[in-house]
MIDODO-897015 format. One line per field, with one value per residue: residue in one letter; x, y, z of N, C-alpha, C, CB in turn. Coordinates in steps of 0.05 Angstrom, whole numbers, plus 32768, in hexadecimal, padded with zeros to 4 digits. Glycine has a CB too. Example, Ala and Ser with C-alpha at 12.3 -4.5 7.8 and 13.67 -1.06 7.14 Angstrom:
rest <- (a:s)
n_xx <- (8108:8101)
n_yy <- (7F8E:7FD3)
n_zz <- (809C:808E)
ca_xx <- (80F6:8111)
ca_yy <- (7FA6:7FEB)
ca_zz <- (809C:808F)
c_xx <- (8108:8102)
c_yy <- (7FBE:8001)
c_zz <- (809C:809D)
cb_xx <- (80E2:811A)
cb_yy <- (7FA7:7FF4)
cb_zz <- (80B5:8072)
This chain:
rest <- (x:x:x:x:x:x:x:x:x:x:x:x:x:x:x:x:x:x:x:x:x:x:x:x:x:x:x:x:x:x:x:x:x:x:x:x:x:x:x:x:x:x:x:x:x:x:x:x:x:x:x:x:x:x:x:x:x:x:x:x:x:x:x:x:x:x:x:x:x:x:x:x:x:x:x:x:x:x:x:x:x:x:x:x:x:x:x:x:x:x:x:x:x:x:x:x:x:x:x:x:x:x:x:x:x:x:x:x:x:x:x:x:x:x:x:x:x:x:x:x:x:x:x:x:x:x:x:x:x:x:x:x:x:x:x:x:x:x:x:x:x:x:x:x:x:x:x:x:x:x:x:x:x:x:x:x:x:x:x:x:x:x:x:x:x:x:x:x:x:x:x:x:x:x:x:x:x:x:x:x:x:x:x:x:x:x:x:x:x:x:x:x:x:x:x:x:x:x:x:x:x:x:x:x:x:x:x:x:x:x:x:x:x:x:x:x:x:x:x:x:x:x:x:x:x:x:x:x:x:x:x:x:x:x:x:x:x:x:x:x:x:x:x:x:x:x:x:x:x:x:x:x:x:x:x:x:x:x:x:x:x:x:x:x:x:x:x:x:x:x:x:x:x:x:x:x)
n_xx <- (884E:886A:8891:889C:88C5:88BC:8890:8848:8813:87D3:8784:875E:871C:86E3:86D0:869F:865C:864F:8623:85DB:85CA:85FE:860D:8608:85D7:85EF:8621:8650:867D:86B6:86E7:8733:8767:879F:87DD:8821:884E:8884:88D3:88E6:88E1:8905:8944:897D:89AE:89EA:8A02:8A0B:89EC:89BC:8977:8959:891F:88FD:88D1:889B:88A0:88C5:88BC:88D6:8907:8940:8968:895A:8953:896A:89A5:8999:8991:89CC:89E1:89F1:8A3C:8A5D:8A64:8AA7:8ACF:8AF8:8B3F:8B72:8BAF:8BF0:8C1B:8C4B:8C36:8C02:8BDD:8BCB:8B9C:8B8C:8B65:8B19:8B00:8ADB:8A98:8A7B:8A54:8A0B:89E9:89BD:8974:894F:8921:88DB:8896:8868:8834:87ED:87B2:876E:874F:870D:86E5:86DB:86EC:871A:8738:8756:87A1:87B3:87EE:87F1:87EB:8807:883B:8859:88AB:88D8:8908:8938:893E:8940:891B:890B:8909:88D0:88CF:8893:8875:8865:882B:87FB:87DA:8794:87A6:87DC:87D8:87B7:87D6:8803:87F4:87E1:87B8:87AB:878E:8755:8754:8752:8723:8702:8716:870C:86D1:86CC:86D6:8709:8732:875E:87AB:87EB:882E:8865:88B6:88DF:892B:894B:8979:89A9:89A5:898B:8956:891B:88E7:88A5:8869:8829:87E3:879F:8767:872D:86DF:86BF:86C2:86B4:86B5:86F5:86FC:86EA:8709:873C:872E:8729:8760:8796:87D4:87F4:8831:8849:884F:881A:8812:87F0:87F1:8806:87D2:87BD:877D:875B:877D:87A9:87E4:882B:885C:88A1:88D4:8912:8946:8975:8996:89AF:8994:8959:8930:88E2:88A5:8863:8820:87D6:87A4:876B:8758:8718:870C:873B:876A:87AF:87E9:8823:8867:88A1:88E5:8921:8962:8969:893E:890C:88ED:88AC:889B:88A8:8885:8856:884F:8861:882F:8806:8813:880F:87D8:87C5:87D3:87A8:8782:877F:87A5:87D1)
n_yy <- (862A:862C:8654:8655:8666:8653:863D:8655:867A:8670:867A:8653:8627:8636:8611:85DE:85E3:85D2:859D:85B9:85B3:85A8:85DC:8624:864E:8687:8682:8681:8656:865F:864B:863E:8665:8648:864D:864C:861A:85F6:860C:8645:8650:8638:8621:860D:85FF:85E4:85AD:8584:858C:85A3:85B9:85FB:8617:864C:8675:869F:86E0:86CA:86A4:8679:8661:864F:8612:85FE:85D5:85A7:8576:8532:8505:84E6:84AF:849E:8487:844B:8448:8448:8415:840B:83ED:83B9:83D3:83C8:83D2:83C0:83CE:83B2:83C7:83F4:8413:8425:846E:8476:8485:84B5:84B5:84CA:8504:8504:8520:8550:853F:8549:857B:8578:857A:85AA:85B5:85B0:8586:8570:8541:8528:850B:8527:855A:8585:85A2:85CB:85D7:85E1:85D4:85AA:857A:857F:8554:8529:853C:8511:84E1:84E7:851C:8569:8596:85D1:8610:8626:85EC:85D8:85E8:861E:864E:8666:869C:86B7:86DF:86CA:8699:86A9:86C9:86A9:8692:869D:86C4:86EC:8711:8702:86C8:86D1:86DD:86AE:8687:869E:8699:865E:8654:8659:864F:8648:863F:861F:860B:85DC:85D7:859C:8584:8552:852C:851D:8541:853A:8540:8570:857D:859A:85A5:85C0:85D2:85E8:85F7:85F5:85FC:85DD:8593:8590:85C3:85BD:8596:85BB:85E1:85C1:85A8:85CF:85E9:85FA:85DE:85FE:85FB:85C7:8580:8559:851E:84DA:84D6:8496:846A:84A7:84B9:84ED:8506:8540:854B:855C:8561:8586:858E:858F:85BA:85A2:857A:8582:85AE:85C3:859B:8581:8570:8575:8564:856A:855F:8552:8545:853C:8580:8592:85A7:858D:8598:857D:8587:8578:8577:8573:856E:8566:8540:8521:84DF:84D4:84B6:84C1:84E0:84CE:84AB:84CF:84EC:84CD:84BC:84E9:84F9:84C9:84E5:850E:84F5:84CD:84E6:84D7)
n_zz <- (8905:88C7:8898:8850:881A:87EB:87E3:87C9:87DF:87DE:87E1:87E8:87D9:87F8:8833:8834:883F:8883:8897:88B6:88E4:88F8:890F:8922:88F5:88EA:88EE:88C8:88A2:8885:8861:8873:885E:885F:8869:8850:8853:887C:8872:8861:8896:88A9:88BD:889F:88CC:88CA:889F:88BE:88F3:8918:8905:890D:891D:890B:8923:8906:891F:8945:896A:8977:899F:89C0:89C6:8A0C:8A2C:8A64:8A5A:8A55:8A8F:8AA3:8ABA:8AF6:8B0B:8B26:8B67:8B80:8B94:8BC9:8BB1:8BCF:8BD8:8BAF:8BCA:8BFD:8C30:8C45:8C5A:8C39:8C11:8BD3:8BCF:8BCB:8B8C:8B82:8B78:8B34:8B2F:8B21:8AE1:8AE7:8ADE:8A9A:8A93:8AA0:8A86:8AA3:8AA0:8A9A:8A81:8A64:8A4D:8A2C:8A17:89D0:89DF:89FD:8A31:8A67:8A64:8A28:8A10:8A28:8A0D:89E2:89BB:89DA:89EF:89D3:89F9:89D9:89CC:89C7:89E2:89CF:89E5:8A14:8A33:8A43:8A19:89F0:89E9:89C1:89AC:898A:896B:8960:8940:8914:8901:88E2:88BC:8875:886A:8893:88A4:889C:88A6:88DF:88F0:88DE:88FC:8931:8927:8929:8958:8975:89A3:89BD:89AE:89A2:89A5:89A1:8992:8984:8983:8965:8983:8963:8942:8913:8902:8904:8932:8932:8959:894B:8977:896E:898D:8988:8980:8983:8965:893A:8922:8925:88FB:88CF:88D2:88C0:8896:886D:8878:883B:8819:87F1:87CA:87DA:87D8:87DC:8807:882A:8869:8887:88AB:88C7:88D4:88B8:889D:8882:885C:8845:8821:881F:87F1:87EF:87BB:87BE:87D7:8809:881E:8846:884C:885F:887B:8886:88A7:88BA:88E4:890B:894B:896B:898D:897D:894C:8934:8925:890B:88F4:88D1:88C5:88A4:8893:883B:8819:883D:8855:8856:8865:889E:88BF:88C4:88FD:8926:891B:8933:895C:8977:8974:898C:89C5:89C7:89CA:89FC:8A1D:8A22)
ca_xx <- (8846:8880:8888:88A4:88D3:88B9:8873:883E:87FA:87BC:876B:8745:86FE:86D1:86CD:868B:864D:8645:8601:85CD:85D9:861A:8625:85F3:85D8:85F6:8635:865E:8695:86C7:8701:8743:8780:87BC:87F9:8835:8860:88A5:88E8:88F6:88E9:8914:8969:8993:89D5:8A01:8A00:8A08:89EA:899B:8967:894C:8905:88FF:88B4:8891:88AC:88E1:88AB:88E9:8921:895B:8960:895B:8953:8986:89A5:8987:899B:89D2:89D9:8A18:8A4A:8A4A:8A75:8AC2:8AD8:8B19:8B49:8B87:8BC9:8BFF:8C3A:8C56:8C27:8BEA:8BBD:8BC7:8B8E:8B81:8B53:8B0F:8AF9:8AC2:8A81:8A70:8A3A:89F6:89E8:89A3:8963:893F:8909:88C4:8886:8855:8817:87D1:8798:8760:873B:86EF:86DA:86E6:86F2:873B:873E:8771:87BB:87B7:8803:87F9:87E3:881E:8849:8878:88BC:88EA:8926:8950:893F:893C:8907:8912:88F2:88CD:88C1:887A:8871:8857:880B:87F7:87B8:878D:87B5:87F3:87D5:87B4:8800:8813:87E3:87EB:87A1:87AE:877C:8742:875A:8755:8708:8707:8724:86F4:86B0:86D7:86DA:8719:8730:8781:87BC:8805:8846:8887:88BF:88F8:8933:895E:899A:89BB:89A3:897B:893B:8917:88C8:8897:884B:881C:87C8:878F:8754:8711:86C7:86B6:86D5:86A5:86C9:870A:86FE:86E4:8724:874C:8729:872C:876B:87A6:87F2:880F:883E:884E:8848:880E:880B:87E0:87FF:87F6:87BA:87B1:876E:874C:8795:87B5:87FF:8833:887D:88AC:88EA:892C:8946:8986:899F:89BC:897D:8949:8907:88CE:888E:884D:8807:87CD:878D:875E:8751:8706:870C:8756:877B:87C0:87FF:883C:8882:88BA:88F8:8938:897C:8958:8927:8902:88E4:8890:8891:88AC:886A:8837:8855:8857:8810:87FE:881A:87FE:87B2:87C4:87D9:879D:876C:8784:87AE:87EC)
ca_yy <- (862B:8644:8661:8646:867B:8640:863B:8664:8677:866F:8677:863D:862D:8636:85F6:85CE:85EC:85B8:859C:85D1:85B3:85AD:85F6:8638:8657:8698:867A:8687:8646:8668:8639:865A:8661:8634:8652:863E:8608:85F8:861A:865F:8652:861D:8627:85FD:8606:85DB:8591:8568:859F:85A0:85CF:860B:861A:8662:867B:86BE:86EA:86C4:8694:8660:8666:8644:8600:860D:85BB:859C:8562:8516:8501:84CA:8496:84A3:8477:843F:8448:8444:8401:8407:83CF:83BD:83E3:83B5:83D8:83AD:83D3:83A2:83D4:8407:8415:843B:847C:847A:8498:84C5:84B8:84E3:851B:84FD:8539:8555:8534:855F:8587:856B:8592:85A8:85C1:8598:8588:8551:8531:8520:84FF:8531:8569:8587:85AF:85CC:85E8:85D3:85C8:858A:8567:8579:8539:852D:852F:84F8:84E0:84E8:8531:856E:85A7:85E8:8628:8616:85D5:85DE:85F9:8641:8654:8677:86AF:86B5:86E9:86BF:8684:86B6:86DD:869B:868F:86AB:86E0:86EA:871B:86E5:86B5:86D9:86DA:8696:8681:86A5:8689:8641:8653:865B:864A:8644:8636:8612:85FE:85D7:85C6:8593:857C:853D:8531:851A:8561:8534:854A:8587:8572:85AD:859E:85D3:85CD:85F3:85E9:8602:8601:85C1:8584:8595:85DB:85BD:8587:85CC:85ED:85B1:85AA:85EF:85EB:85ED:85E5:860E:85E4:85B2:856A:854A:8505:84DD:84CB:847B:8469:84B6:84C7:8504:851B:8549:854C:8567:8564:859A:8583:85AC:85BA:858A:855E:8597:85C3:85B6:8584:8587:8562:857B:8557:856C:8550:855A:852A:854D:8593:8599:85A9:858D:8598:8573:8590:856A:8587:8570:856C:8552:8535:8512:84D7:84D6:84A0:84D9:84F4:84BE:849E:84EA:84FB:84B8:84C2:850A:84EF:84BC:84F4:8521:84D8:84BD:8501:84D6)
ca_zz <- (88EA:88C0:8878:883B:8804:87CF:87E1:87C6:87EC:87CD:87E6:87E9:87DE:880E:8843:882D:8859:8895:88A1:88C1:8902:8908:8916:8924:88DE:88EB:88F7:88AC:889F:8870:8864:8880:884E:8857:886E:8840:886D:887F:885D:8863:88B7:88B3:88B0:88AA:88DE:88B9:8892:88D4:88FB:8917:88FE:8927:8917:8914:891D:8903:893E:8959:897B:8980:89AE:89B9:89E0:8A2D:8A3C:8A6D:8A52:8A65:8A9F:8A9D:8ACE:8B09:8B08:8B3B:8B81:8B74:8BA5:8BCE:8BB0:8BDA:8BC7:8BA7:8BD9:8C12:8C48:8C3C:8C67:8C2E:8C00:8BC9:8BCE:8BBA:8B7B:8B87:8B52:8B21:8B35:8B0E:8AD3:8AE8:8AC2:8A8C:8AA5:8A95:8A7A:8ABE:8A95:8AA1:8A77:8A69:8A2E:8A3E:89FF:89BF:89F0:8A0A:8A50:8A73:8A57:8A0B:8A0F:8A3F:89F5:89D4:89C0:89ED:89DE:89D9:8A06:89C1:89B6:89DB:89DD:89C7:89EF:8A28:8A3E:8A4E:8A01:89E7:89E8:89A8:89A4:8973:8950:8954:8935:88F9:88F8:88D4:88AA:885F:8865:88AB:88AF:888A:88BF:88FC:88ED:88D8:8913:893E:891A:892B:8970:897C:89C6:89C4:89A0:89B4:8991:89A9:897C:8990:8971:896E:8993:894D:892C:88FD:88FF:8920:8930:8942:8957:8957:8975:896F:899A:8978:8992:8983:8967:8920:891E:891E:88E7:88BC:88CB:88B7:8874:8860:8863:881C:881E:87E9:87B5:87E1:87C7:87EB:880D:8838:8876:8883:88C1:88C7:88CE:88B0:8894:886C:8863:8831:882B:8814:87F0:87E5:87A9:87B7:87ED:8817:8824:8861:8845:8876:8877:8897:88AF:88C9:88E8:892B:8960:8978:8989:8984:893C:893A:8908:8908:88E5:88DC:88B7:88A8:886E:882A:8813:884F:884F:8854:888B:88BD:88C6:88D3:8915:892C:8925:8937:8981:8985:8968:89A2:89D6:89C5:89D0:8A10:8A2D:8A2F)
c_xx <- (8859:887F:88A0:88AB:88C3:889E:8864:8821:87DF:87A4:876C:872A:86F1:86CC:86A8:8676:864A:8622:85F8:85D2:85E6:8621:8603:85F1:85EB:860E:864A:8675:86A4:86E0:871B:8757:8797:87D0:880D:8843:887F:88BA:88F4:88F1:88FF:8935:8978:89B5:89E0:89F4:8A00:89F9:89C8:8990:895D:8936:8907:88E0:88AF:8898:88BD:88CA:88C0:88FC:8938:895D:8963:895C:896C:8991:899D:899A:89B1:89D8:89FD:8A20:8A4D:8A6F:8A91:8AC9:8AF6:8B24:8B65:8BA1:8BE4:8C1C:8C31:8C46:8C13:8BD9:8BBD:8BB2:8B86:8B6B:8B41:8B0C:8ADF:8AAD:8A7B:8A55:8A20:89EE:89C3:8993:8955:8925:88F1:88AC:8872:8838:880A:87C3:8790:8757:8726:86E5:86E9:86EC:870D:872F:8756:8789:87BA:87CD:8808:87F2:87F5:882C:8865:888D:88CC:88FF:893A:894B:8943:892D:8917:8902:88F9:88C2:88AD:886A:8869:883B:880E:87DD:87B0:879C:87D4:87ED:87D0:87D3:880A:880B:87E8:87D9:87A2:878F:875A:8738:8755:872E:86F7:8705:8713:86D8:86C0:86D3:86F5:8728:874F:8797:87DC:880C:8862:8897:88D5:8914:8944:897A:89A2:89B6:898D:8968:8934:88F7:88B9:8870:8840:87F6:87B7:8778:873D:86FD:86BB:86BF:86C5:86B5:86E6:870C:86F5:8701:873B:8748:8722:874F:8782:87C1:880B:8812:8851:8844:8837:8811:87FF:87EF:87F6:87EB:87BE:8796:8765:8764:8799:87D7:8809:8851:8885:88CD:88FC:8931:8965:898F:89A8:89A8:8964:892D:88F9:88B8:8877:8831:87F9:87B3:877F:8754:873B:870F:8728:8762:8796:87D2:881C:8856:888F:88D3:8919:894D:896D:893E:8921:88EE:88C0:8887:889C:8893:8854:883B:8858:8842:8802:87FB:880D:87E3:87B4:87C1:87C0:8783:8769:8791:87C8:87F3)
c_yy <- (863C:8647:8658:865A:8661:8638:8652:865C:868B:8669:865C:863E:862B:861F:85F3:85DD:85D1:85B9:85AE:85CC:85B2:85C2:8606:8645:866E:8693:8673:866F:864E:864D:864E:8653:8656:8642:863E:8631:8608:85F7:862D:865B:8647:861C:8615:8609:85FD:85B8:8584:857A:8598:85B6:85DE:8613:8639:8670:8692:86C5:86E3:86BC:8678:8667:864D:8625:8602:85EF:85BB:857F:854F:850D:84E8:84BA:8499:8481:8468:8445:8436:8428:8402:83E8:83D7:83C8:83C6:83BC:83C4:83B5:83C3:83B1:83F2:8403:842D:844E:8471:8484:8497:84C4:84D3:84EE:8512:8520:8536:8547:854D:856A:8579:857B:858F:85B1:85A9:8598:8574:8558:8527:851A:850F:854A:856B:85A4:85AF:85E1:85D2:85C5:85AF:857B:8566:8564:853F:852B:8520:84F3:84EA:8508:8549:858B:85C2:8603:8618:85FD:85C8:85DF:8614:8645:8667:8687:86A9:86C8:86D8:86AA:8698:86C0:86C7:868A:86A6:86C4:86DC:86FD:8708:86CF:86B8:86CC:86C2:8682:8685:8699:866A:863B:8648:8667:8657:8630:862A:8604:85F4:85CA:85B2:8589:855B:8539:852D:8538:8559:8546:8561:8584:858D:85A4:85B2:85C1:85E6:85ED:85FD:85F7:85EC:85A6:858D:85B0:85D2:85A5:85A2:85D9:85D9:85A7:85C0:85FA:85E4:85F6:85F4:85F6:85CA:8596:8559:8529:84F4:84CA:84A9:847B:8485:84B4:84DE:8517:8528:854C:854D:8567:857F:8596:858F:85AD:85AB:8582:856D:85AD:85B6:85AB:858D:857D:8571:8572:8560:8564:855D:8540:8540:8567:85A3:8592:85A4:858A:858C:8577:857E:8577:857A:8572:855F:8555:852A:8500:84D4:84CB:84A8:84DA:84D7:84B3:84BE:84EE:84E5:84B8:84DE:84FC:84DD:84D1:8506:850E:84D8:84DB:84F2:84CD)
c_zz <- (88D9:88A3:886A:8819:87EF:87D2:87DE:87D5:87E1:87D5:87D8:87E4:87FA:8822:8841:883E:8865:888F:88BA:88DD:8910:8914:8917:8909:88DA:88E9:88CE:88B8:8890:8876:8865:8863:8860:8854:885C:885F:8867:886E:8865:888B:88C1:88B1:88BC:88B5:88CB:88AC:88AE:88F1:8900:890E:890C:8912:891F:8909:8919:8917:894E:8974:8985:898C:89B5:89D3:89F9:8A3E:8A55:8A58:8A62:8A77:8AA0:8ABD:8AE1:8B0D:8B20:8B4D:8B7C:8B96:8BAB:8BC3:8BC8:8BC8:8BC4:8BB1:8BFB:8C26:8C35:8C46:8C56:8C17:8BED:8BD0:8BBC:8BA2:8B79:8B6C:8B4D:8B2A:8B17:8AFA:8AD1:8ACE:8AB1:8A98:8A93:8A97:8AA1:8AB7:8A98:8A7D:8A73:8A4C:8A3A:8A1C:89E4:89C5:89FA:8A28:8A5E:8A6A:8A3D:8A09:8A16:8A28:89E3:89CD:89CA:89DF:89E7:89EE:89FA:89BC:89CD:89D1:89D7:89D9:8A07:8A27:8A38:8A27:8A00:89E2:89CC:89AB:8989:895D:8941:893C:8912:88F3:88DE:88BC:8892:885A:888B:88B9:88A9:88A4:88DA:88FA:88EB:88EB:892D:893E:8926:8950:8981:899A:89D0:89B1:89B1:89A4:89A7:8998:8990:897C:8973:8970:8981:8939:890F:88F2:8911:8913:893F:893E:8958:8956:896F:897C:8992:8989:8994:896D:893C:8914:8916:890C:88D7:88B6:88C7:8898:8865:885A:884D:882E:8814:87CF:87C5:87D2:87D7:87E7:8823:884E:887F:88A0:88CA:88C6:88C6:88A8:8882:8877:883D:8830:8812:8808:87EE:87D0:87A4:87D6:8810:8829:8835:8852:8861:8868:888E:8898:88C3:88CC:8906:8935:896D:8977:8989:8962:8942:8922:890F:88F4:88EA:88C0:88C1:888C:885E:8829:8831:8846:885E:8871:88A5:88C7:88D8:88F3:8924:893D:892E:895D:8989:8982:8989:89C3:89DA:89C9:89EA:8A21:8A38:8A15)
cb_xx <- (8829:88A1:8884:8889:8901:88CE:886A:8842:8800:87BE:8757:8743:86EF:86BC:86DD:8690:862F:864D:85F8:85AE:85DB:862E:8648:85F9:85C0:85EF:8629:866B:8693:86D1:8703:8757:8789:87BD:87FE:884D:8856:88AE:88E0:88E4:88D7:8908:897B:8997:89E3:8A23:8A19:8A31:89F6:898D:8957:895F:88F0:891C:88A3:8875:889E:88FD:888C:88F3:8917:8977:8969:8936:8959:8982:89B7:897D:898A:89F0:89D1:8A16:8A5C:8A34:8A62:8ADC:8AD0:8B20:8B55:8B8C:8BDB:8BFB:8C41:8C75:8C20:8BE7:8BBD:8BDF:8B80:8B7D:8B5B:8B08:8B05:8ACC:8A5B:8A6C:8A4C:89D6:89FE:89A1:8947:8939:8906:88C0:886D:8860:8815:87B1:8794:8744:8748:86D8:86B6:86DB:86E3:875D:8730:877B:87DF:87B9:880F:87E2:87CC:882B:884A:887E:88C7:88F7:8931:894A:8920:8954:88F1:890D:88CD:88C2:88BB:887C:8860:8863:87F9:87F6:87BB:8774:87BF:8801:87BA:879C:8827:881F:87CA:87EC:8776:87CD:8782:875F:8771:8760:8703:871C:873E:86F1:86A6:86FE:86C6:871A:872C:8784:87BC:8802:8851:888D:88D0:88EF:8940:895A:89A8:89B4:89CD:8970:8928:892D:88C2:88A2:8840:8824:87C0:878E:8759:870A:86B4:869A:86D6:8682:86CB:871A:86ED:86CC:872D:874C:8713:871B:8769:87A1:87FA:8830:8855:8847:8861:87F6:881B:87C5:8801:880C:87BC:87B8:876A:8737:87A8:87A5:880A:8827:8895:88A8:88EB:8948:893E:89A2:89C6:89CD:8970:8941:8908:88CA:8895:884A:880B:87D3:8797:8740:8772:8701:86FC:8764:8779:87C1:8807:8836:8892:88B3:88F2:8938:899F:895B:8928:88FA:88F8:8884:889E:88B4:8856:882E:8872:8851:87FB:8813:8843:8800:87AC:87DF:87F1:87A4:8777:8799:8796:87F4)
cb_yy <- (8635:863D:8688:862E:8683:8623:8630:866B:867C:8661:868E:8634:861A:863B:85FA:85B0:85FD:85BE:857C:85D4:85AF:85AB:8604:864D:865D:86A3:865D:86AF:862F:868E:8622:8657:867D:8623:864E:8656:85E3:85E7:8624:8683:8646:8604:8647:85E9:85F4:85D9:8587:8554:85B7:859B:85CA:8629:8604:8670:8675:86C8:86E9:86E9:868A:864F:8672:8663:85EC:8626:85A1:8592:855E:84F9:8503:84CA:846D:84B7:8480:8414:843A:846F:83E7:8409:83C0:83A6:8407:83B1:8407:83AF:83F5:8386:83DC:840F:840B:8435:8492:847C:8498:84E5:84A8:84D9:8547:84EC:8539:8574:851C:8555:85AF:8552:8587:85BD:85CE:85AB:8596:8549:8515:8543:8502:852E:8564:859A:85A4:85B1:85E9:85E6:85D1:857F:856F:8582:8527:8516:853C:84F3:84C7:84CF:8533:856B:85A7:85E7:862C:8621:85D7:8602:85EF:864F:8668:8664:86D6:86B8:870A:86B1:866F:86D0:86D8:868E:868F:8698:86D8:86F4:8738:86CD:86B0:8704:86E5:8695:8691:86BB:868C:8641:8647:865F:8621:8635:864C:8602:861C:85C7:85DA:857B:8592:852F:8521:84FB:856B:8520:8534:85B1:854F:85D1:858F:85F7:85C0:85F7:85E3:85F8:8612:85C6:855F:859A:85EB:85BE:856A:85DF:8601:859D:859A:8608:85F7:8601:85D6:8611:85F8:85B6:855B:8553:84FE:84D8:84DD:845D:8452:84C0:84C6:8510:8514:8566:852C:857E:853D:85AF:8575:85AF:85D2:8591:8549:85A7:85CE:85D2:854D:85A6:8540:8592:853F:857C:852D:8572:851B:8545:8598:8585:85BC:8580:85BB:855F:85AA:8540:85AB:8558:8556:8538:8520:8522:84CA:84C5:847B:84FD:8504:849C:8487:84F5:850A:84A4:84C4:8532:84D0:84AA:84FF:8533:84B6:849F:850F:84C1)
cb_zz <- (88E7:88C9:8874:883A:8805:87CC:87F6:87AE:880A:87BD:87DC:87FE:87CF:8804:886A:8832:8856:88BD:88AB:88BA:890C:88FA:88F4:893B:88D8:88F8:8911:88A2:8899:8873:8847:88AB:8841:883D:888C:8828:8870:888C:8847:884D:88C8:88A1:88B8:8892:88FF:88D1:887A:88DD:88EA:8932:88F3:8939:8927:890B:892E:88FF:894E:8960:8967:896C:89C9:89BE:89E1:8A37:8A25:8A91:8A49:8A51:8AAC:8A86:8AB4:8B39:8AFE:8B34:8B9C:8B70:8B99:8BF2:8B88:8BE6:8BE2:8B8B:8BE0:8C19:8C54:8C44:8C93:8C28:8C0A:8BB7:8BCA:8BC1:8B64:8B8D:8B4F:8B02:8B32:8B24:8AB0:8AE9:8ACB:8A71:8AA5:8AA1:8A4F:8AD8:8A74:8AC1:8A63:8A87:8A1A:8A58:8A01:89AC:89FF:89E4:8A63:8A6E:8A6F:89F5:8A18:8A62:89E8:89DB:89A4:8A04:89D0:89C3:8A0C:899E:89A0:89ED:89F5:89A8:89E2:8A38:8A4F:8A67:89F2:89C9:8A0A:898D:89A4:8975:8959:896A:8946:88FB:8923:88E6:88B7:8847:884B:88B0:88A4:886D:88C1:8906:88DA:88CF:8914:8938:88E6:891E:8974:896B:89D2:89E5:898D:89CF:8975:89C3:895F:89A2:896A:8962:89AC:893C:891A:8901:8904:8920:8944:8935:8968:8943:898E:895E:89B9:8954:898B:8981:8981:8925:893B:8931:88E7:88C5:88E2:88C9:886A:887B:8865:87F2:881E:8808:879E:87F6:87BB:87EA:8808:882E:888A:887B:88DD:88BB:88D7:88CA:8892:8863:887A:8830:8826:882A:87E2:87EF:87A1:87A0:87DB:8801:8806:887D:8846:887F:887C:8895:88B4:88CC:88E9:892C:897B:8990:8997:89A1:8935:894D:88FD:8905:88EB:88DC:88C0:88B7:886C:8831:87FA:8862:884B:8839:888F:88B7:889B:88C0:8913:8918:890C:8927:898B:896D:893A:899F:89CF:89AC:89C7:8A09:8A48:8A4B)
């Protein structure tokens, strides 16, 4: 969840009271404040260059992948030598040593209807053949203070967060082998799948320019434009699949275009359904 020098952060109203039985009376819904989004986390290396995502605390580190494995070259065939000994043949040439495959995530967890169990991370969206992860692997677990840390009333939020029933948090960013784009997911897993539709409509983005991502369900999303051609855009959407909050970043040179986002959260909403 990263912060934005051009966004300002601004309370919200209160998130609607649920119906009496959705939740225990005692049980206060405050709507959380809305962390400003992606910008000032976000730096651009250079014009043809990828983006490093740099989180409150230096939560991002530096790529650790291997590269993808490519394919060894096939067994060099003696031909005959073209000197007068006919029983002379060229030396083999020895194949190329295959370049180790990328490591692949080892964390668990299940889906049981609107329910998550397990290592949160295992819900993460995978990342691509074309890209390559940043950190570990596996992704980064978040506490509840981390998650409030990045929030704009952090202290507001923590509390917030707590009444929600707040279980566990987890972020992985990756980037693409062309430097294009740099995609970071973060979840949240709350107390029950009603909890995390409250903390998804509670909450705001700042001065971002909202829009609604296309077959999203239950979305919000917002892009962030630069102020010319040269400066990092970024788009952000977020929604819950049952008891699991999830946010999708994407950041790259420019303006970006809108139809980043939906095929995204589309495959996470899928990932956070089925658990593949």
């Amino acid at each position: 969840m990263s912060t934005s020098p051009e966004d300002g952060t601004s309370p919200i109203p209160p998130t609607p009271e649920p119906p009496a039985e959705d939740r225990p009376e005692s049980a206060a819904k405050p709507a959380a404040v809305r962390r400003t989004v992606a910008g000032a986390g976000l730096v651009a290396v250079a014009a043809a260059t990828a983006l490093v995502v740099i989180a409150v605390g230096g939560g991002f580190s530096t790529t650790t992948t291997a590269e993808a494995a490519s394919a060894p070259s096939a067994d060099a065939t003696a031909s005959a030598s073209p000197s007068a000994d006919a029983s002379a043949t060229a030396a083999p040439t020895p194949s190329a040593s295959p370049t180790p495959p990328s490591p692949t995530p080892t964390v668990k967890g299940t889906v049981n209807g609107s329910e998550h169990t397990g290592d949160l991370r295992y819900f993460l969206l995978p990342v691509p053949s074309d890209a390559q992860a940043e950190g570990d692997i596996n992704g980064t677990t978040m506490s509840l203070t981390d998650v409030a840390g990045e929030l704009s009333n952090a202290s507001e939020s923590k509390t917030i967060l707590r009444q929600y029933g707040f279980h566990s948090g987890a972020y992985r960013s990756y980037r693409l082998d062309d430097g294009s784009l740099e995609v970071t997911v973060r979840l949240i897993r709350f107390g029950s799948s009603a909890d995390a539709g409250y903390w998804v409509s509670g909450l705001s983005f700042g001065k971002g320019k909202s829009f609604t991502p296309s077959g999203v369900s239950n979305a919000k999303a917002v892009a962030f434009d630069p102020g010319d051609d040269y400066g990092t855009g970024s788009l952000e959407g977020v929604s819950h699949v049952g008891d699991v909050e999830y946010e999708v970043d994407v950041a790259g040179q420019g303006k970006l275009s809108h139809s980043l986002l939906a095929p995204l959260m589309l495959r996470e909403e899928k990932r956070l359904r089925t658990g593949r």
